[in-house]
N, C-alpha and C positions, 0 to 999 in steps of 0.2 A: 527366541522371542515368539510368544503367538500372539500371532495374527486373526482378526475377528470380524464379521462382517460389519459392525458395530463402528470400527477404525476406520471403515473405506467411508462409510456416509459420512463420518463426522469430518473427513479429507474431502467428500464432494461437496458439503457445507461451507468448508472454511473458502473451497476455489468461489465457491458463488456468491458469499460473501464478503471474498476481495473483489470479485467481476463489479458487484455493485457498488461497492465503494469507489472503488478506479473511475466509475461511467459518473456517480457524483462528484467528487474531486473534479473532473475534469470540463460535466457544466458549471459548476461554481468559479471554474477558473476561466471559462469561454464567458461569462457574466462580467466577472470581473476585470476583465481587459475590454469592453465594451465603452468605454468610457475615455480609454486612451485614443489617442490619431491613429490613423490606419497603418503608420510605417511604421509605428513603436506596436501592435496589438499581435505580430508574426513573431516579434522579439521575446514578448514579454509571456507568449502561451509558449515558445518552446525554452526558457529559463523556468517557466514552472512547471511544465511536465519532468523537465531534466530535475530540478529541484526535488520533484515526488516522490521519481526513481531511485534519487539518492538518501532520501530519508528512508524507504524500504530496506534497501539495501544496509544500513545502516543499525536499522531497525530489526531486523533481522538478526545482525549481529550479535546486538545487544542480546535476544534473545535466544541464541545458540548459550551466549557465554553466560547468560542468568539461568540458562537450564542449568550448566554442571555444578552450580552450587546450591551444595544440601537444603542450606535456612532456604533459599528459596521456593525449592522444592515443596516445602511445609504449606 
């Protein structure tokens, strides 16, 4: 396999492009618990950080397992 300096930017790209998506997700979700009482808003921002993690991971997944396949490959 070679390796290109071309692969590492596009690898520093993708980190800084989840960094920023993570830091929106995560005002969007400090917003949207603003409107709850103060004893459910501790609740309800760590179900959705856990919520996030779990669709990454998931998400992820998914695309390990749609890389090995050809057609999608195309």
């Amino acid at each position: 396999m070679d390796v290109q300096a071309s692969d590492f930017l596009t690898v520093a790209l993708l980190v800084v492009l989840e960094g920023l998506l993570s830091a929106d997700n995560a005002l969007v979700l400090a917003i949207l618990v603003l409107g709850l009482p103060k004893h459910e808003q501790r609740k309800a921002l760590r179900y959705g950080i856990l919520g996030a993690f779990f669709f990454r991971i998931v998400a992820i997944l998914l695309a390990v397992h749609l890389i090995q396949i050809a057609f999608v490959k195309l």
